[in-house]
mmJSON file of the N, C-alpha and C atoms, coordinates in Angstrom:
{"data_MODEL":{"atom_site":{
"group_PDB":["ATOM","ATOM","ATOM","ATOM","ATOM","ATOM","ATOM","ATOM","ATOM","ATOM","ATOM","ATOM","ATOM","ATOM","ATOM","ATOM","ATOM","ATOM","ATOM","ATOM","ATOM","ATOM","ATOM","ATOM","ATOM","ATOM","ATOM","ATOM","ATOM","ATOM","ATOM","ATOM","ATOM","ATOM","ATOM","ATOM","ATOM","ATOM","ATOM","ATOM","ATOM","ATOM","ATOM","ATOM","ATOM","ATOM","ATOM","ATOM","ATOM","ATOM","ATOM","ATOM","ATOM","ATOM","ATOM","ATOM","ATOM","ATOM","ATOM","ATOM","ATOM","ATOM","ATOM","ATOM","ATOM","ATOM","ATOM","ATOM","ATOM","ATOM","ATOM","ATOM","ATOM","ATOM","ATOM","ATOM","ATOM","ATOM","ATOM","ATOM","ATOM","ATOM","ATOM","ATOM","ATOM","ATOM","ATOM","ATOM","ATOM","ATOM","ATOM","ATOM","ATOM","ATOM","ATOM","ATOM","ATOM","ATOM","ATOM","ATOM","ATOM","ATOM","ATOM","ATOM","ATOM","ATOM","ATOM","ATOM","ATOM","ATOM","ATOM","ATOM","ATOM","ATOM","ATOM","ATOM","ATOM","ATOM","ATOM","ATOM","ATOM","ATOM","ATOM","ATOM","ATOM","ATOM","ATOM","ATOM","ATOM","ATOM","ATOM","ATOM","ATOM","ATOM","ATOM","ATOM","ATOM","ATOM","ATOM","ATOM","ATOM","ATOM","ATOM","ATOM","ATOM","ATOM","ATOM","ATOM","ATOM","ATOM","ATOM","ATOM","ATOM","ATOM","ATOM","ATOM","ATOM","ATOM","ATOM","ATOM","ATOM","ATOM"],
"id":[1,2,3,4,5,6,7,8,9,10,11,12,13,14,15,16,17,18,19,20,21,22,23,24,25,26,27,28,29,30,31,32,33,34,35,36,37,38,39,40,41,42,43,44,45,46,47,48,49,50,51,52,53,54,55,56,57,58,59,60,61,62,63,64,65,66,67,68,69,70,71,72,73,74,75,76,77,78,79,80,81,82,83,84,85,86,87,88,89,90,91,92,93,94,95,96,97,98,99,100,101,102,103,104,105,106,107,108,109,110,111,112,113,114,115,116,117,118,119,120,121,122,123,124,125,126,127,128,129,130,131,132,133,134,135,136,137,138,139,140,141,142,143,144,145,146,147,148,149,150,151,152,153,154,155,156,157,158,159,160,161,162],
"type_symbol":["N","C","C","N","C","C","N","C","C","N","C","C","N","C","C","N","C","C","N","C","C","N","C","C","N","C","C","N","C","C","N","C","C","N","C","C","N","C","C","N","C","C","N","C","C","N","C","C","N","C","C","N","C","C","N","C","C","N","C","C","N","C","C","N","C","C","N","C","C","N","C","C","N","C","C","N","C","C","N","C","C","N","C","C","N","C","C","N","C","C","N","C","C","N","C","C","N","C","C","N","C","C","N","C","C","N","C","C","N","C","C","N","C","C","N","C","C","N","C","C","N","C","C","N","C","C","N","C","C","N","C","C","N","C","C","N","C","C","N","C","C","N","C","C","N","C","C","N","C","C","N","C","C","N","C","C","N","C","C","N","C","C"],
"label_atom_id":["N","CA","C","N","CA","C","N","CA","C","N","CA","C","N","CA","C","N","CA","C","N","CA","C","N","CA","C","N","CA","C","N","CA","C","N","CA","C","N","CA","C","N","CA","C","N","CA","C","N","CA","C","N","CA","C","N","CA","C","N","CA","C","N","CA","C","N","CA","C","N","CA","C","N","CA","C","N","CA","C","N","CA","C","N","CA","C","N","CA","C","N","CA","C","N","CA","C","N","CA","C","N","CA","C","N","CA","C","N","CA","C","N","CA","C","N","CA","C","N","CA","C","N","CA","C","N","CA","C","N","CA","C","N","CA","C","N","CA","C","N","CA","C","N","CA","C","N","CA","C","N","CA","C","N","CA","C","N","CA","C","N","CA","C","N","CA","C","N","CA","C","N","CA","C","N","CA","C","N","CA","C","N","CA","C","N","CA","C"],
"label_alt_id":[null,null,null,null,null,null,null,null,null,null,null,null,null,null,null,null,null,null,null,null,null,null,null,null,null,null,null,null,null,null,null,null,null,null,null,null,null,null,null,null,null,null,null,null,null,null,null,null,null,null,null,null,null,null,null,null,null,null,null,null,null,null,null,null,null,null,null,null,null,null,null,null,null,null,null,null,null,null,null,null,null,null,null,null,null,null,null,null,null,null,null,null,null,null,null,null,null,null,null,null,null,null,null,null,null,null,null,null,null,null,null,null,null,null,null,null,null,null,null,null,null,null,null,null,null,null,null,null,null,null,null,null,null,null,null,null,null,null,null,null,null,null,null,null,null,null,null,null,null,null,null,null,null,null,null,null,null,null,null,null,null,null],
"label_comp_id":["UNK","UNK","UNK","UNK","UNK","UNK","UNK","UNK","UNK","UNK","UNK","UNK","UNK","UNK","UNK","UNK","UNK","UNK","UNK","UNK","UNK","UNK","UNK","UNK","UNK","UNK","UNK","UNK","UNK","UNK","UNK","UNK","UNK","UNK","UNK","UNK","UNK","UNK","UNK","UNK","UNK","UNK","UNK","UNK","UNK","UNK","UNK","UNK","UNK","UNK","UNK","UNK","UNK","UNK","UNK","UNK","UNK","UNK","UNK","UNK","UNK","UNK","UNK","UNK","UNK","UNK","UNK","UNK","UNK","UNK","UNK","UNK","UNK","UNK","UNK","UNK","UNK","UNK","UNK","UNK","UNK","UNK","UNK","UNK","UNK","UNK","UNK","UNK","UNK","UNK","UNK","UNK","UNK","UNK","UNK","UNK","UNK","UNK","UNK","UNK","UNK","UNK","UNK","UNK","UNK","UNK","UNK","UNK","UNK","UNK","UNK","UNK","UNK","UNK","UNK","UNK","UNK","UNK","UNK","UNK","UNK","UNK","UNK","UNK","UNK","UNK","UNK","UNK","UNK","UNK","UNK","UNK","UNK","UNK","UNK","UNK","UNK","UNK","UNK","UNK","UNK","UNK","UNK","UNK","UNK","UNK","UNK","UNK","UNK","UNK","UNK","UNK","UNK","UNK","UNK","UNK","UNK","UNK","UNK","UNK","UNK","UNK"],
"label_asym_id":["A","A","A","A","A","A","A","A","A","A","A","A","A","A","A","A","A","A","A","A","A","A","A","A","A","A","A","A","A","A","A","A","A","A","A","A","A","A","A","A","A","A","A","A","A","A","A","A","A","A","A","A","A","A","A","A","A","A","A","A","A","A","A","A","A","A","A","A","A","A","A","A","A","A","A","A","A","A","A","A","A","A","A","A","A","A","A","A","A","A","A","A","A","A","A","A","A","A","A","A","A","A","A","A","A","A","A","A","A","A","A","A","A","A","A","A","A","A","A","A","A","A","A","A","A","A","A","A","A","A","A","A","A","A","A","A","A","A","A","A","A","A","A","A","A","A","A","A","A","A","A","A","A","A","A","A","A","A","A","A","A","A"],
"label_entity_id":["1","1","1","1","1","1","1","1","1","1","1","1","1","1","1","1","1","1","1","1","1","1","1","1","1","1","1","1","1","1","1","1","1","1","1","1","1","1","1","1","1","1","1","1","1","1","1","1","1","1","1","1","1","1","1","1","1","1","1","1","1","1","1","1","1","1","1","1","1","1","1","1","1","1","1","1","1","1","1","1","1","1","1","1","1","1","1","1","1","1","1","1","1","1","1","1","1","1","1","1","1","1","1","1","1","1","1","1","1","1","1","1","1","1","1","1","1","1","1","1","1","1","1","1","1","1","1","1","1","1","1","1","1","1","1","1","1","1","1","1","1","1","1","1","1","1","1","1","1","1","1","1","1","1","1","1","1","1","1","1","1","1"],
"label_seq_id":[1,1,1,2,2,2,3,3,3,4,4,4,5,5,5,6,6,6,7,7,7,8,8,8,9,9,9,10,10,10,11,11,11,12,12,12,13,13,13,14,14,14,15,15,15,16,16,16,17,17,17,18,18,18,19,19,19,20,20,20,21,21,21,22,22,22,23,23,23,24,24,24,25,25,25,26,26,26,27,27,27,28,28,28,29,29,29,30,30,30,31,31,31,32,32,32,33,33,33,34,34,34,35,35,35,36,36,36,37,37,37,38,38,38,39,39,39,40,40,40,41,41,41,42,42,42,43,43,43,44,44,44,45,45,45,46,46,46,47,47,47,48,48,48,49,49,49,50,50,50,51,51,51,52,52,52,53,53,53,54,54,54],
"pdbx_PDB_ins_code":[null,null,null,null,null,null,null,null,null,null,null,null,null,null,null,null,null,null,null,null,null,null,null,null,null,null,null,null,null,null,null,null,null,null,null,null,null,null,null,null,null,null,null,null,null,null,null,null,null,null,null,null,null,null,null,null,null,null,null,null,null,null,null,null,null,null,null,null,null,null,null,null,null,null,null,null,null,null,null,null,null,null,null,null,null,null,null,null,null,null,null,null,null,null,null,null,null,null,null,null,null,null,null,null,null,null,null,null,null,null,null,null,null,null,null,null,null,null,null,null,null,null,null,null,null,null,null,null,null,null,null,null,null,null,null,null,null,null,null,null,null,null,null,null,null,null,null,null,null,null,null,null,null,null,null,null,null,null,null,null,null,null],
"Cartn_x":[102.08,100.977,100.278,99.722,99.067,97.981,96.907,95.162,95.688,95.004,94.684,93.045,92.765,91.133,91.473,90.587,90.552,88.73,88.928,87.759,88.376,87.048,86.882,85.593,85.784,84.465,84.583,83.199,82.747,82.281,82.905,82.554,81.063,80.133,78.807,78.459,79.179,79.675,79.137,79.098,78.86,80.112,80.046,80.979,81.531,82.817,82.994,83.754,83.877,85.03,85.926,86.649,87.39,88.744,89.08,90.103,91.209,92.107,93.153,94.142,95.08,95.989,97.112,98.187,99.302,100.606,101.92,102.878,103.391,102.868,103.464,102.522,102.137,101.778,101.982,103.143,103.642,102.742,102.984,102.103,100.749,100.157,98.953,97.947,98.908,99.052,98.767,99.978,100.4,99.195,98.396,97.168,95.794,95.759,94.086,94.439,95.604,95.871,96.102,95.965,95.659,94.526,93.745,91.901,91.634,91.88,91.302,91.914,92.856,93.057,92.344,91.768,91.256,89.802,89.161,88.021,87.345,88.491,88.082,87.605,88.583,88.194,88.725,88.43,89.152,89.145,90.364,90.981,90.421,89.883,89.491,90.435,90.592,91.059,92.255,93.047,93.277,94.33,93.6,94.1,94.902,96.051,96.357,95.68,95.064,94.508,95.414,94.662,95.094,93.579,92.562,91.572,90.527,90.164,89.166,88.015,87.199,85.957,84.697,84.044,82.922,81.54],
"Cartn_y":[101.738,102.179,100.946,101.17,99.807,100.795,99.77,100.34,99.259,100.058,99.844,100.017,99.161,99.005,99.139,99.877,100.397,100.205,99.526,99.576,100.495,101.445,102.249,102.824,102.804,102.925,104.163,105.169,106.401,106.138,107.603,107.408,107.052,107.35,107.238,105.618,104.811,103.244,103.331,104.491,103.866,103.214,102.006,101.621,102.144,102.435,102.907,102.36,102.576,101.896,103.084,102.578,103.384,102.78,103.387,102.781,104.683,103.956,104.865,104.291,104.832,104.372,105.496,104.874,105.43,104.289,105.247,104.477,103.134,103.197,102.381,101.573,100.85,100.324,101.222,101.809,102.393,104.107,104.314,105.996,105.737,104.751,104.681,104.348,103.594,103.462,104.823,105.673,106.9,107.99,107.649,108.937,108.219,106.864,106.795,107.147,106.409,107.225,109.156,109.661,110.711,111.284,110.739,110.949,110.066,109.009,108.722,109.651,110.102,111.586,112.514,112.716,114.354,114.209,112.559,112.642,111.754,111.315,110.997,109.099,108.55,107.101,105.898,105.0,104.285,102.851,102.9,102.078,100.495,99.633,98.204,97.467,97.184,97.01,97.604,96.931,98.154,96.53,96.559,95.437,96.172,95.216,95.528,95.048,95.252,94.844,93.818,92.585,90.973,91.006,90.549,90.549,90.435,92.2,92.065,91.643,90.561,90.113,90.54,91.296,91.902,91.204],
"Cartn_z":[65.317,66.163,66.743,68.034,68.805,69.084,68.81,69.631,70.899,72.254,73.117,73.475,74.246,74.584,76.51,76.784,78.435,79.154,80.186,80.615,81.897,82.407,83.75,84.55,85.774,86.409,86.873,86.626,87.276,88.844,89.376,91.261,91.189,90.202,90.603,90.185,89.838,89.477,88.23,87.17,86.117,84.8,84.205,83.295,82.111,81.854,80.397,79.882,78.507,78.009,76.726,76.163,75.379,74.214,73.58,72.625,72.19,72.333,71.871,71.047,70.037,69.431,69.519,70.129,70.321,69.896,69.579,68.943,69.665,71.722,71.97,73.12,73.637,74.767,75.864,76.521,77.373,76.971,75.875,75.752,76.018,75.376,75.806,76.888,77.972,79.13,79.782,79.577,80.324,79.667,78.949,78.273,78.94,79.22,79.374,81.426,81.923,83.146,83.502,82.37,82.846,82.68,81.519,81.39,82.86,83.246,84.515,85.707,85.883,86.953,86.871,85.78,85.429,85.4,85.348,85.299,86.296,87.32,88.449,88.541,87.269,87.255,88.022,87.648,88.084,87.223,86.634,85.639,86.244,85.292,85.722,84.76,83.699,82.102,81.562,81.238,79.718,78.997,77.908,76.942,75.799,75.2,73.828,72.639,71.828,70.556,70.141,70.553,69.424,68.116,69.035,68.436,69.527,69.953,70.963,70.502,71.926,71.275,72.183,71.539,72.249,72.48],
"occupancy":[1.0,1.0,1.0,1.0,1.0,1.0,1.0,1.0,1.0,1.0,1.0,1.0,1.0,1.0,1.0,1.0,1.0,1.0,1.0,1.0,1.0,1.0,1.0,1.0,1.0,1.0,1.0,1.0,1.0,1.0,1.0,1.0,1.0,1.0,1.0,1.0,1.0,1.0,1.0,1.0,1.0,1.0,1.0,1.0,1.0,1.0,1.0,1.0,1.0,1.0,1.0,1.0,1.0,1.0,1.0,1.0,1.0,1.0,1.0,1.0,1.0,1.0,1.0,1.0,1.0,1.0,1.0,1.0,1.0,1.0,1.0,1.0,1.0,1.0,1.0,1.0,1.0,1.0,1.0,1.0,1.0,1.0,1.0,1.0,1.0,1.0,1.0,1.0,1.0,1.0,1.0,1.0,1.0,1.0,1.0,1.0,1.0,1.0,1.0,1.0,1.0,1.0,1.0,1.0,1.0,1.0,1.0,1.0,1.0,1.0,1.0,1.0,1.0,1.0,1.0,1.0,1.0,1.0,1.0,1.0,1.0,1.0,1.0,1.0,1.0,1.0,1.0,1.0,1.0,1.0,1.0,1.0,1.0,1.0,1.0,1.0,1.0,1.0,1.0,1.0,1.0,1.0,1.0,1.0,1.0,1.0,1.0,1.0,1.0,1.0,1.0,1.0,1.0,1.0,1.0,1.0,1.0,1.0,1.0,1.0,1.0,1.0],
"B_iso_or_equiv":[0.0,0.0,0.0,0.0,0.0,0.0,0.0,0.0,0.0,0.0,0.0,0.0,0.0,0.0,0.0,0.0,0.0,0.0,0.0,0.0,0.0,0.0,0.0,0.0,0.0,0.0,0.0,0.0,0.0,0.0,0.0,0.0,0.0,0.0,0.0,0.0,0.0,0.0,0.0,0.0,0.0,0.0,0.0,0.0,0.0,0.0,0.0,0.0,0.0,0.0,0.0,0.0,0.0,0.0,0.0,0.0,0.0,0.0,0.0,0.0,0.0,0.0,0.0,0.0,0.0,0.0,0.0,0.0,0.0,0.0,0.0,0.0,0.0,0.0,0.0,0.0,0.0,0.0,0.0,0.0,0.0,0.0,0.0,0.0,0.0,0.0,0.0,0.0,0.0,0.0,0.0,0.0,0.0,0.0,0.0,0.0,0.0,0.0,0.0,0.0,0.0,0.0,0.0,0.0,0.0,0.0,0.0,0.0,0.0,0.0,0.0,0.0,0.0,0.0,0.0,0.0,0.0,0.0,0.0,0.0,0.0,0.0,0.0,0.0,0.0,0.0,0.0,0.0,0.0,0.0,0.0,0.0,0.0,0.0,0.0,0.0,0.0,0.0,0.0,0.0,0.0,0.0,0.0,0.0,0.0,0.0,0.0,0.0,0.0,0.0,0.0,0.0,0.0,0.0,0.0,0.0,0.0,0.0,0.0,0.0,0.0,0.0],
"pdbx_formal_charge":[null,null,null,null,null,null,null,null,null,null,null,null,null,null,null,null,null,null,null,null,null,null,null,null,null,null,null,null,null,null,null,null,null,null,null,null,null,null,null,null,null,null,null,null,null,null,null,null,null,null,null,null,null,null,null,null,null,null,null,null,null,null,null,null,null,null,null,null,null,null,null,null,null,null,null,null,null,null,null,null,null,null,null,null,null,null,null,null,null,null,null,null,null,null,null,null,null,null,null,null,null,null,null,null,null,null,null,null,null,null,null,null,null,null,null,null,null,null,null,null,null,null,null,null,null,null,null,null,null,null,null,null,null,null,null,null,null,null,null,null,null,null,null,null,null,null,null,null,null,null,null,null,null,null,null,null,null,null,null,null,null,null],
"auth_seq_id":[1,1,1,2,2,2,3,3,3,4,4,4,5,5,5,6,6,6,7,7,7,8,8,8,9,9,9,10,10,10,11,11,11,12,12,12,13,13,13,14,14,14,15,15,15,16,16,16,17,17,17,18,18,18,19,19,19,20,20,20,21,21,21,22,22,22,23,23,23,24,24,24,25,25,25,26,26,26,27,27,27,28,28,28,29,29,29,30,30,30,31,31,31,32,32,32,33,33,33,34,34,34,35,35,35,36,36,36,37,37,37,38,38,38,39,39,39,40,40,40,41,41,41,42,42,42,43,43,43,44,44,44,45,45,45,46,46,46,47,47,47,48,48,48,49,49,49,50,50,50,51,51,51,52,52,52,53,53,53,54,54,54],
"auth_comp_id":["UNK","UNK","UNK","UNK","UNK","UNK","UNK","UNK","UNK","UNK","UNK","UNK","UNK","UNK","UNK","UNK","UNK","UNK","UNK","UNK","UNK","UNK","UNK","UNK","UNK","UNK","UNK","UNK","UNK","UNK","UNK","UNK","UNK","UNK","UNK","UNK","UNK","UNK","UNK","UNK","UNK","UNK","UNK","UNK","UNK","UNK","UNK","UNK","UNK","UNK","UNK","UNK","UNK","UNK","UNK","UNK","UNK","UNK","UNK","UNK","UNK","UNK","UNK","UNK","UNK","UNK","UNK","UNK","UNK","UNK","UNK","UNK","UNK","UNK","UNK","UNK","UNK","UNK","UNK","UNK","UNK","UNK","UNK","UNK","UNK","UNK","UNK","UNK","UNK","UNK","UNK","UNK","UNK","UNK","UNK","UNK","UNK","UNK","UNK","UNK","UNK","UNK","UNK","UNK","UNK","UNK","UNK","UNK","UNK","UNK","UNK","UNK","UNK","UNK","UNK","UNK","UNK","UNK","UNK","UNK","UNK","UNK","UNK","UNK","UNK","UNK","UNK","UNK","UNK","UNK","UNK","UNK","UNK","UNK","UNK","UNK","UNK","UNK","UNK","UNK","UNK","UNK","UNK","UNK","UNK","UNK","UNK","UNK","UNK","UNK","UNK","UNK","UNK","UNK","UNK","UNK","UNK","UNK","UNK","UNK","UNK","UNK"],
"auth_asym_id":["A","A","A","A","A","A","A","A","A","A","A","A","A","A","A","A","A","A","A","A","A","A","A","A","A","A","A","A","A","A","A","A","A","A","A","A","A","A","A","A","A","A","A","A","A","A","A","A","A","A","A","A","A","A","A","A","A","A","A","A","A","A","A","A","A","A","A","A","A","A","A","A","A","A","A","A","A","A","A","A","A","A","A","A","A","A","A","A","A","A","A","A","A","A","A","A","A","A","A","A","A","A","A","A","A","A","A","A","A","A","A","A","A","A","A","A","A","A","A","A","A","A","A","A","A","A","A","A","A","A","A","A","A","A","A","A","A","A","A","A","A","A","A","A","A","A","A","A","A","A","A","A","A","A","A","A","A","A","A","A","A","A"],
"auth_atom_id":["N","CA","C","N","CA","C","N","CA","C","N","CA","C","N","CA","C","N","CA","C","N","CA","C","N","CA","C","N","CA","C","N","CA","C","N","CA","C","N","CA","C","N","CA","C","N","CA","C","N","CA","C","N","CA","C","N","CA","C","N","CA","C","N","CA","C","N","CA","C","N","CA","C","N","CA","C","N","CA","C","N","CA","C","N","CA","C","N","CA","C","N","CA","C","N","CA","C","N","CA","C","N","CA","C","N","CA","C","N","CA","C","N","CA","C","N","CA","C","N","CA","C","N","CA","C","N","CA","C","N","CA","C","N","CA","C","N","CA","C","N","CA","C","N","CA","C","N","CA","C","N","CA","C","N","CA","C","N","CA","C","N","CA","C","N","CA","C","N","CA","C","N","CA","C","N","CA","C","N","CA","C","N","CA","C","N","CA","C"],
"pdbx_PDB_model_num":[1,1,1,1,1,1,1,1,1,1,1,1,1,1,1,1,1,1,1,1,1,1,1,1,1,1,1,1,1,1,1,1,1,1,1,1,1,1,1,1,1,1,1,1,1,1,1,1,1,1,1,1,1,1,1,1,1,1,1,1,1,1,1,1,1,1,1,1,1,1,1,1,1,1,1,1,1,1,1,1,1,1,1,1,1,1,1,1,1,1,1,1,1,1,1,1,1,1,1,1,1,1,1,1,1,1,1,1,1,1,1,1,1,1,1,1,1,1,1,1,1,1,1,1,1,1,1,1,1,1,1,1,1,1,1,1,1,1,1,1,1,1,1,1,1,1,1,1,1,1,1,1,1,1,1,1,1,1,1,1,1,1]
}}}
């Protein structure tokens, strides 16, 4: 399993961010691109977990 970390911007420009863990880079890719279709985003980010630093 890989965490992925995603940053995305709302039409009204507000910032979000998010984390998913899926088995592969490529699935998790293909799941935060369809929360951004369905909720109208637009993807800025999307990192693999080394050691994100906030």
């Amino acid at each position: 399993m890989i965490e992925v970390r995603f940053t995305a911007q709302k039409p009204n420009g507000q910032i979000l961010s998010g984390t998913f863990t899926e088995p592969t880079f490529k699935d998790a890719k293909k799941k935060i691109q369809k929360l951004a279709e369905k909720n109208q985003l637009k993807i800025q980010k999307i990192e693999k977990k080394v050691a994100f630093l906030y």
